[in-house]
N, C-alpha and C positions, 0 to 999 in steps of 0.2 A: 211738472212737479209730481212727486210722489206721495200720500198723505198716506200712515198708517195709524189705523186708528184701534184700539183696544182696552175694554177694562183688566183684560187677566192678562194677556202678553208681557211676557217678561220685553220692555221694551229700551233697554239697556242692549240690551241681544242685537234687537233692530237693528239700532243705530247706529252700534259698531258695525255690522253685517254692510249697510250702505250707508256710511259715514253720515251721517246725518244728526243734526239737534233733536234735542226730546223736547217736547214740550206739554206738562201735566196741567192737565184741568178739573183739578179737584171737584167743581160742582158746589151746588150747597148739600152738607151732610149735618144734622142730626148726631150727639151721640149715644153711641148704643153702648149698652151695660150686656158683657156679658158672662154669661153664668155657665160653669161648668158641672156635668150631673156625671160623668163619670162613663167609661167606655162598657155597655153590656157585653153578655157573652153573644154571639152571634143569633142562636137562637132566641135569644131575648129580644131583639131590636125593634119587633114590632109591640109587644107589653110593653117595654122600656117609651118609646115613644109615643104610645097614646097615653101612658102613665105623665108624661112631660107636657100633653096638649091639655089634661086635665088640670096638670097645675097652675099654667099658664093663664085659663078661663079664670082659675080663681082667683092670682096674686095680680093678674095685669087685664086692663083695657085694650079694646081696640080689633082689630084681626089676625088672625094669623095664621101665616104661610111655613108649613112643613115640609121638608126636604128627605122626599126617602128615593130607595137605589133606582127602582122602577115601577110598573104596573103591578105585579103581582103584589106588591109591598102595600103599597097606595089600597088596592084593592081588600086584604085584610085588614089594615089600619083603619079604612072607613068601616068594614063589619064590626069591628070590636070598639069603635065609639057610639057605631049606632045601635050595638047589641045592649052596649053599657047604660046608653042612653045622654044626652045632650041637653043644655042650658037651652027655654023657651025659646030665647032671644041668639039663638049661634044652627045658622046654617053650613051644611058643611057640601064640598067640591071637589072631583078631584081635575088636577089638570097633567095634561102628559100628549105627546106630539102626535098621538093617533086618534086623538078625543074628534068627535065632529063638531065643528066649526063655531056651532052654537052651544054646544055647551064649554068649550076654551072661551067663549065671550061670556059666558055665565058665570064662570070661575073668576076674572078677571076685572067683570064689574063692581065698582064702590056697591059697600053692605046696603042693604035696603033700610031706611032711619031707625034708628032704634034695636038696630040690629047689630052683628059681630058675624064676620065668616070666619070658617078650617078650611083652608086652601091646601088637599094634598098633593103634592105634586114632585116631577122628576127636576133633573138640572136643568130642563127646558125654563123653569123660572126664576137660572141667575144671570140670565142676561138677555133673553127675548121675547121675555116679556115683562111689563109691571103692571103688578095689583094696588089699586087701590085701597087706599085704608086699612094697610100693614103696618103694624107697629110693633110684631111678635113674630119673630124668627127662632123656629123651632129645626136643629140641623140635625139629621141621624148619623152625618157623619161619611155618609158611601155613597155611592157613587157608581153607574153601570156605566161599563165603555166596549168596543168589540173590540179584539184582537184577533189580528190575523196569522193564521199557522201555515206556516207556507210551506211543511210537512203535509199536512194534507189538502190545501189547497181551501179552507173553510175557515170561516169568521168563528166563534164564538164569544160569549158574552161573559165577561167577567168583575164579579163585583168589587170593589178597589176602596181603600182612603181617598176621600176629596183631600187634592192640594192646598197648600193655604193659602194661594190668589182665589181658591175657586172658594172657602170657606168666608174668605175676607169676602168675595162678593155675596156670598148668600147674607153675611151677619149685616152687609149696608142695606139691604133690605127692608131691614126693621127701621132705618134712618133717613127714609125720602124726605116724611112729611114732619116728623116731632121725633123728639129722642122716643128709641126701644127699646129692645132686652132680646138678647138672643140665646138661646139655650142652646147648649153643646153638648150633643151625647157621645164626647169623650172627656179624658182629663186634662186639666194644665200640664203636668207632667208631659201628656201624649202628643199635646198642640206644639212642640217644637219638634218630633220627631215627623212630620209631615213632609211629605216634598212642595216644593218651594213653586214648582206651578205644574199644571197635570201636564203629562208627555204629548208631546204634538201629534196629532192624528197621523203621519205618515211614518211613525217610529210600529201602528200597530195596527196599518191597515191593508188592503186589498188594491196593489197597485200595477194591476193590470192595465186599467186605463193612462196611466202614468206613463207604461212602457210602450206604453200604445202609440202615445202623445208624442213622446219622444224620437221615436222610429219614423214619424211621420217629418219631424224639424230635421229627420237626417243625422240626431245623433243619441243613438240606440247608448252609448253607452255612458252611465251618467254623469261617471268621475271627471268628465269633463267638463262639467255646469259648474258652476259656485251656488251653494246650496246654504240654506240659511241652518235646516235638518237633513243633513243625506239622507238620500232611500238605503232602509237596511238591506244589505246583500244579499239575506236570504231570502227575500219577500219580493227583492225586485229579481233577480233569478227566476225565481217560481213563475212568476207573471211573465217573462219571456220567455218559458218553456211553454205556458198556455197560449201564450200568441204563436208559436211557433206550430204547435197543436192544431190552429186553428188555422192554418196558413196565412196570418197575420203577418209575417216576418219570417225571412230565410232563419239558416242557421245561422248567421253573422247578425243575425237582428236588424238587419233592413228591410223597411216595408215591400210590401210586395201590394199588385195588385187590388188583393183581397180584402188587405190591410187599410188601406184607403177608403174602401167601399164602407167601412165596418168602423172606419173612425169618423167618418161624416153623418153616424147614428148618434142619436142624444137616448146611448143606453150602452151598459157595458159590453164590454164586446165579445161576453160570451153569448149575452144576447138579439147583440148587432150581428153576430155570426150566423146566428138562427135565423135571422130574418133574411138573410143578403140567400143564404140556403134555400131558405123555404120556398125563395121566389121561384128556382127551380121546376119543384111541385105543384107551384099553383097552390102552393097555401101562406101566403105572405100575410093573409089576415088570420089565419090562427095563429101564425107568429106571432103577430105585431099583440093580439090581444092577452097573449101569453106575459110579453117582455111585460105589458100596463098592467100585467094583472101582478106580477109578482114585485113590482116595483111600489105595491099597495100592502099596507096589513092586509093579512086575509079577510077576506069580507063574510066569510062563516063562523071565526071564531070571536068568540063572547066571554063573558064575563068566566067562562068554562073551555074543556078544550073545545077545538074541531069535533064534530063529528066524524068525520073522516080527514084521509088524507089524500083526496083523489081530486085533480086538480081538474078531471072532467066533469065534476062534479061542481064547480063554479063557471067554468066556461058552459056550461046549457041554464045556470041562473044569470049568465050575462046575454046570451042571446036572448032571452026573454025578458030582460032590464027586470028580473025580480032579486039583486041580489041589494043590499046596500049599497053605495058608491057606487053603481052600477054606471050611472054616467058620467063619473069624475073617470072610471079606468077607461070605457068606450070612449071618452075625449081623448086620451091621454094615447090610446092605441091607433087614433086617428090623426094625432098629433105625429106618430113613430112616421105612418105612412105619407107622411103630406098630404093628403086626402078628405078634408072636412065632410066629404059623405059619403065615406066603405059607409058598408053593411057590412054589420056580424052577423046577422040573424040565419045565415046558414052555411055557418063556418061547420068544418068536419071536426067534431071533439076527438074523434077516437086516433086523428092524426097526432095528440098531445103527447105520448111517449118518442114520438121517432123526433119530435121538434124539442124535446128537453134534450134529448140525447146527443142532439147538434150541439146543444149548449153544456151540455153539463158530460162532457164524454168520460170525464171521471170518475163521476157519481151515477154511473150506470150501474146497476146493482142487482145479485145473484142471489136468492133466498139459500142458505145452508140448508145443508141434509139434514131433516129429520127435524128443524126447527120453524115451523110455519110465520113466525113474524122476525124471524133476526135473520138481518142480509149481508153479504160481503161486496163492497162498491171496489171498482175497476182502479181505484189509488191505494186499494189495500187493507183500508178502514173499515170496521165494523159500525150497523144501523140495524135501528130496528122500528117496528111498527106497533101501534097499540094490537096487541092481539085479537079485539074485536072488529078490527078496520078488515073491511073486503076486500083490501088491495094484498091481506099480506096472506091470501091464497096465489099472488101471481109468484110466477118463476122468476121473471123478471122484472124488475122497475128502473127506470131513469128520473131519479129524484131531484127536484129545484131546492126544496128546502128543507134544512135539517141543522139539528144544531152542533156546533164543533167540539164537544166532547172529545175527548182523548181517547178515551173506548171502546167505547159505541155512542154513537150518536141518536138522536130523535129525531125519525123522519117525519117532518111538518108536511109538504106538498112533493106530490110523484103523481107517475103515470104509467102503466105498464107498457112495457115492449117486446116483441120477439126475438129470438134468437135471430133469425133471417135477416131484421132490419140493421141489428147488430152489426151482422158482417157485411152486407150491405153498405151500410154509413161509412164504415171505417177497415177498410177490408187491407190497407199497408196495417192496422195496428193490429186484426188477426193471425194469429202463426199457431200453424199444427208444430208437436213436437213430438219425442217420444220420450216416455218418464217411465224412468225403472225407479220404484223408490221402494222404502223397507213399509207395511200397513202395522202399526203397533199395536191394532185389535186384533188381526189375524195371526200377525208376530210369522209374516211372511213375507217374500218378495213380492210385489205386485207393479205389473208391467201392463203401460196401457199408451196409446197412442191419445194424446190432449190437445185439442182444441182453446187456445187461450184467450183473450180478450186482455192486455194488460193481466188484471190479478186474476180474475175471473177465469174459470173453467167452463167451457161452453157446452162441451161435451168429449166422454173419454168411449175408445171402445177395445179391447183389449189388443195385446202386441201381439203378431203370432210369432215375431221371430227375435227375441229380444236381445240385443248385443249380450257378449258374454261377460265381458270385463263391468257393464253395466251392474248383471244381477252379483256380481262378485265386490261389486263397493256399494249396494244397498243389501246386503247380506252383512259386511260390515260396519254397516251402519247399524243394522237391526245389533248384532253383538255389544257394540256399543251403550245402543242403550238398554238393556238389560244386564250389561254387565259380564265380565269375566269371566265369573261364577257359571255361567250361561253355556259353556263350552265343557267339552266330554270330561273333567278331569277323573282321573281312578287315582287307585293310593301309587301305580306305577310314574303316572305322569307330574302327579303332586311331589313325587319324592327327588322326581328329576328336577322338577323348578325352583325344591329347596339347594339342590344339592349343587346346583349353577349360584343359585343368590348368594352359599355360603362359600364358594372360589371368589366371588365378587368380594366379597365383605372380609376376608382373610386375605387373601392374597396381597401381594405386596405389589401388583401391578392391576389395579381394577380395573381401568376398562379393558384389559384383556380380554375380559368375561362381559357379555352380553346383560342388562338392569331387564329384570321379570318382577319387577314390581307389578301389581293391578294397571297402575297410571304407564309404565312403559309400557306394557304389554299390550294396552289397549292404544297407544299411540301411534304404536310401531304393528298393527296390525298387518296392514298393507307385506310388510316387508316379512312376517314372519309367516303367517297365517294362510293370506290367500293364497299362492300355491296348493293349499292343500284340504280346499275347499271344496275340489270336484264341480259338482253338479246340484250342492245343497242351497235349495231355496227358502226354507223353512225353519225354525228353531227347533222344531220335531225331527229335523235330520241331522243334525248337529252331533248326533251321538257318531256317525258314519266318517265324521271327520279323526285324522291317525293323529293325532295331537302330540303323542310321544314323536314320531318321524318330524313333526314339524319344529317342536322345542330343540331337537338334536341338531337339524336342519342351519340353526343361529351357530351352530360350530362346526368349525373345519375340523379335517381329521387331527391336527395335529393336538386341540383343544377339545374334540372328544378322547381321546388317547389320554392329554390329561387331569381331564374331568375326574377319569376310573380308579386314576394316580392316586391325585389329592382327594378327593371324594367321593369315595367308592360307597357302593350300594350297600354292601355287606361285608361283616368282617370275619373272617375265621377266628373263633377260640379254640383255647386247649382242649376241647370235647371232641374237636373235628368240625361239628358244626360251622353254618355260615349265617349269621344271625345280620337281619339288616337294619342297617341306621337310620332312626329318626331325625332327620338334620333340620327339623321344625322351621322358623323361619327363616331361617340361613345368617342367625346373627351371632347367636348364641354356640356352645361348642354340640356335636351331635350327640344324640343318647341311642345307648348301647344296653336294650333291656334284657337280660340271658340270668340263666337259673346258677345260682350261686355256684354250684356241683360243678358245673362248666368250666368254671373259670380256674379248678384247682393248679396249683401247678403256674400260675402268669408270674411272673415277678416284677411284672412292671404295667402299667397304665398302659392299655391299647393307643393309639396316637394315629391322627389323619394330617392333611397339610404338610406328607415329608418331615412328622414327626412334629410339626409346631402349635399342633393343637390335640390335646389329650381329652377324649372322649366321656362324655358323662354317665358313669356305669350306673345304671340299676339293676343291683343281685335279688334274683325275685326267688323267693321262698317253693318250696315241692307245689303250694298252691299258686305262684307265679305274682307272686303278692310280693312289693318293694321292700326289702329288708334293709337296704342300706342305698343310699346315691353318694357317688364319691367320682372325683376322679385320681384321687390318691390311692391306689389296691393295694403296694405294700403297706402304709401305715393301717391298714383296713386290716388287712389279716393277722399282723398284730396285735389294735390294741380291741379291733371291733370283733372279730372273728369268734373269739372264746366269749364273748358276751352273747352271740347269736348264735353259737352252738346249742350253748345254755338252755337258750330259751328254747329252740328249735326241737330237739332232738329227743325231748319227749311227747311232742304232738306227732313230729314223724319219726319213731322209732323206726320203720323200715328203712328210712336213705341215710345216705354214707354221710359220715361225722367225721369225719378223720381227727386225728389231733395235729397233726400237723397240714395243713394245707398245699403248704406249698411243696413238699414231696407227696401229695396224695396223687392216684389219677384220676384224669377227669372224668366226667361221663354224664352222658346226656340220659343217661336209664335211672334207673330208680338206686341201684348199685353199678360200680365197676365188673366185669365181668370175674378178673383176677381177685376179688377182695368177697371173703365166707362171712356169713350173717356169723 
């Protein structure tokens, strides 16, 4: 027979899953009243609910148990009722899974007569344990759970909605012994938007050991089990790439040797790796006391952080049994070895970086330049260290704990290591290479032969002979990001990119012609540009580049030929002159700026495009000053012409007035040569 037994399991699920009857055993329950006070803002949560444990004292009897996300919660809540100060008769507790032993039995024990307890405490108290002489359920409402990112291969903790199985169980609480009252710190409105039971630990956990398990029954891959919650894909993935990592399992995900050794450990198997290793060395007991120690709260940290993060720094208070739990972990590490009398008392500490580093080859980590406590770890993820920690003077660290931030992370426990042991440990996962890439401080090529470690840079030392096509696409890159603008243009090469954009934008067959937009030009760099790049490594050379040769270059002869056609540089007027075109962004028609005197004598709108686009004259006065923009020039001479004489011709009595224009002759002088003042 099978018995499954559960207060929160959704158990409908069950029993379809393996056909089976339900059978509910309600118990004797009490009912409970309960009262809703309204959802705070987050930063509120902890005022809000000692604001609820005050009221509680007052309108109702009895004890009561409060429900916050975790320690730190519990931890303030208790300061701000005992800052506030407490009823004679009301002792207050906290309880949570890392409390010692006896004070979880202190918490737990019926109130002493005449008394009421405040029981704060995590979800550890809706269903593994009960308090006596509860009749007041105070709920905050959240709830901590870890989830696992199988991006970076690390837990983090995040605070969540309690479900309403897990809420129902907290509010029966108040309902063992007599009817209670349970206070809710959210709304009625909020209490149906809950989910209906919290998600099953393997939707958001660490399921290494899982792939482990299974690799070892022979079948690595899962979709072939019937699963009550499948392993998510990307979590169980992850976990067979770490076992594979670890020579746990081939590439096909069948155990291997190794894999065996490491699954017959009662410890993860990054940790069972370390040890099955360590034996190697001759350091099986600093393993072994390593995997116990961290399979413990830290025995340093208190009501406040760590003082440090250095995990040699508990292994020499466990050789000497001066740490707390000192001999809960030394059982625990004697337990790893089957061996009820190792000695740790002179185990090698300073062995703890090369022994995390078996275990954690990931989170082996590289301090950044110029930042003494922020690290880059070998998965690619940023860490950092309290800036007053001695560790975060080392170069490198191999960290066990840290929390899964998306960021950067907060390195809890590490050890430092060297570079040597580095390559040493893992010398298939070290590759020199050579990196030619753009430095956007020096806004140079910089070329250097790299030392890698996964993300880590172990050490560079410069190329002496660097591929060419190399510095020629990080040259390219550098133009990229600085942009366009970044390259030699003068008013010759800017007139030529207009004067292509506006064949594009006219012409009746577009992609004839070449897009020099910003966004093409930089797209299409490869294709247009480097050729004609030489030997430039720097943005200070950039000026040496022929950038006219290279724009012309996007055209055959047949399309430079007629580029000069339709969109010639300059144009001859009636003066003789060859005045050149503004052809601005290449959308609009070009502007044609020449001194009114010039144009005598045109009868008709200059025209480019073979005639299909007429030019945007500005006739600029003796001071070169716009008198007129048109591209109509006979209606100009006209009806505009005798109105700008007008004005003209007594500020510059010395230049030619003509009365008629269009039989005058031109002239680029002050007068015509043939015509007497």
């Amino acid at each position: 027979r099978v018995l499954v037994m559960s207060a929160t399991l959704d158990g409908d699920a069950v029993a379809r899953f393996i056909d089976a009857p339900v059978v509910r055993a309600t118990g004797r329950m009490y009912p409970v009243e309960t009262r809703y006070l309204g959802s705070p803002e987050p930063h509120r949560l902890i005022p809000e609910t000692v604001a609820a444990v005050r009221r509680a004292l007052r309108e109702e009897q009895g004890s009561i148990l409060v429900f916050l996300p975790g320690v730190g919660e519990i931890r303030r809540a208790a300061r701000a009722l005992e800052d506030g100060g407490l009823p004679d008769d009301t002792a207050l507790y906290p309880l949570y899974g890392d409390l010692p032993c006896a004070a979880q039995d202190a918490a737990i024990a019926p109130a002493l007569a005449g008394q009421r307890k405040v029981v704060l405490a995590t979800a550890i108290a809706e269903t593994s344990l009960t308090i006596d002489g509860v009749r007041v359920v105070i709920d905050a409402g959240r709830m901590r759970r870890p989830v696992f990112d199988p991006a970076s291969g690390m837990t983090r903790l995040e605070t969540v909605r309690v479900s309403t199985a897990a809420a129902e169980q907290r509010r029966g609480r108040a309902g063992r012994l007599e009817p209670g009252v349970c206070y809710r710190l959210w709304s009625e409105a909020e209490d149906g938007g809950l989910l209906a039971a919290t998600p099953p630990e393997i939707e958001n956990a660490d399921l290494a050991r899982l792939a482990l398990e299974l690799a070892v029954w022979g079948t690595p891959d899962p979709s072939v089990l019937k699963w009550l919650n499948p392993p998510p894909a990307g979590a169980y993935g992850q976990a067979q790439s770490l076992l594979r990592q670890l020579g746990a399992v081939d590439e096909q995900g069948r155990v291997m040797p190794h894999g065996r050794s490491i699954a017959a450990m009662p410890t993860h198997p990054r940790l069972a790796h370390m040890i099955v290793k360590a034996r190697e060395d001759g350091l099986e007991r600093e393993a072994a006391l390593i995997a116990a120690l961290l399979g413990e709260r830290d025995i340093l940290r208190t009501d406040h952080e760590a003082p440090d993060a250095d995990i040699r720094t508990r292994l020499a208070l466990l050789q000497k049994n001066h740490a707390p739990g000192s001999a809960r972990i030394v059982a625990s590490a004697r337990q790893i070895l089957r061996d009820p009398h190792a000695d740790f008392g002179t185990i090698e500490t300073e062995s703890a970086g090369r022994l995390l580093a078996l275990a954690y080859p990931d989170r082996i980590a590289r301090r950044r330049v110029g930042d003494a406590a922020r690290y880059r770890l070998a998965n690619g993820r940023g860490a950092a260290l309290d800036e007053a920690d001695a560790l975060a003077r080392e170069q490198y660290l191999a960290v066990a704990n840290l929390d899964g931030q998306r960021r950067e992370g907060r390195i809890f426990l590490a050890a430092p290591i060297n570079r040597e042991d580095i390559e040493a440990l893992y010398p298939n996962l070290v590759r020199s290479e050579a990196v030619v890439r753009w430095d956007s401080r020096t806004q140079s090529v910089d070329a250097r032969r790299v030392v890698r470690f996964e993300a880590l840079e172990l050490q560079a030392a410069p190329l002496a002979s660097p591929d060419r096509t190399a510095i020629t696409a990080a040259v390219l890159d550098g133009i990229r990001e600085l942009g366009i603008g970044a390259l030699p243009w003068d008013r010759e090469t800017a007139a030529l990119r207009a004067r292509i954009a506006f064949c594009r934008h006219h012409d009746s067959r577009p992609d004839y012609w070449p897009e020099v937009s910003d966004e093409a030009l930089l797209a299409t760099l490869e294709v247009w540009l480097a050729p004609f790049l030489g030997d430039v490594t720097r943005a200070a050379e950039f000026n040496r580049v022929d950038l006219k040769s290279a724009l012309l270059a996007r055209l055959d002869w047949d399309r430079q030929q007629a580029l000069d056609k339709l969109a010639p540089s300059h144009l001859g007027v009636p003066s003789g002159s060859r005045i050149r075109l503004d052809y601005g962004d290449g959308k609009g028609p070009p502007v044609l700026a020449v001194r009114l005197q010039e144009m005598f004598g045109a009868r008709e709108t200059p025209k480019v495009m073979d005639g299909r686009v007429a030019v945007l004259l500005h006739l600029l006065s003796p001071a070169h000053r716009p008198v007129q923009v048109t591209q109509d020039l006979p209606t100009f001479w006209q009806t505009g012409y005798p109105q700008v004489k007008a004005e003209l011709k007594g500020r510059y009595p010395k230049h030619y007035w003509p009365n008629d224009p269009l039989e005058a002759e031109p002239t680029a002088r002050v007068r015509p040569r043939t015509v007497k003042r």
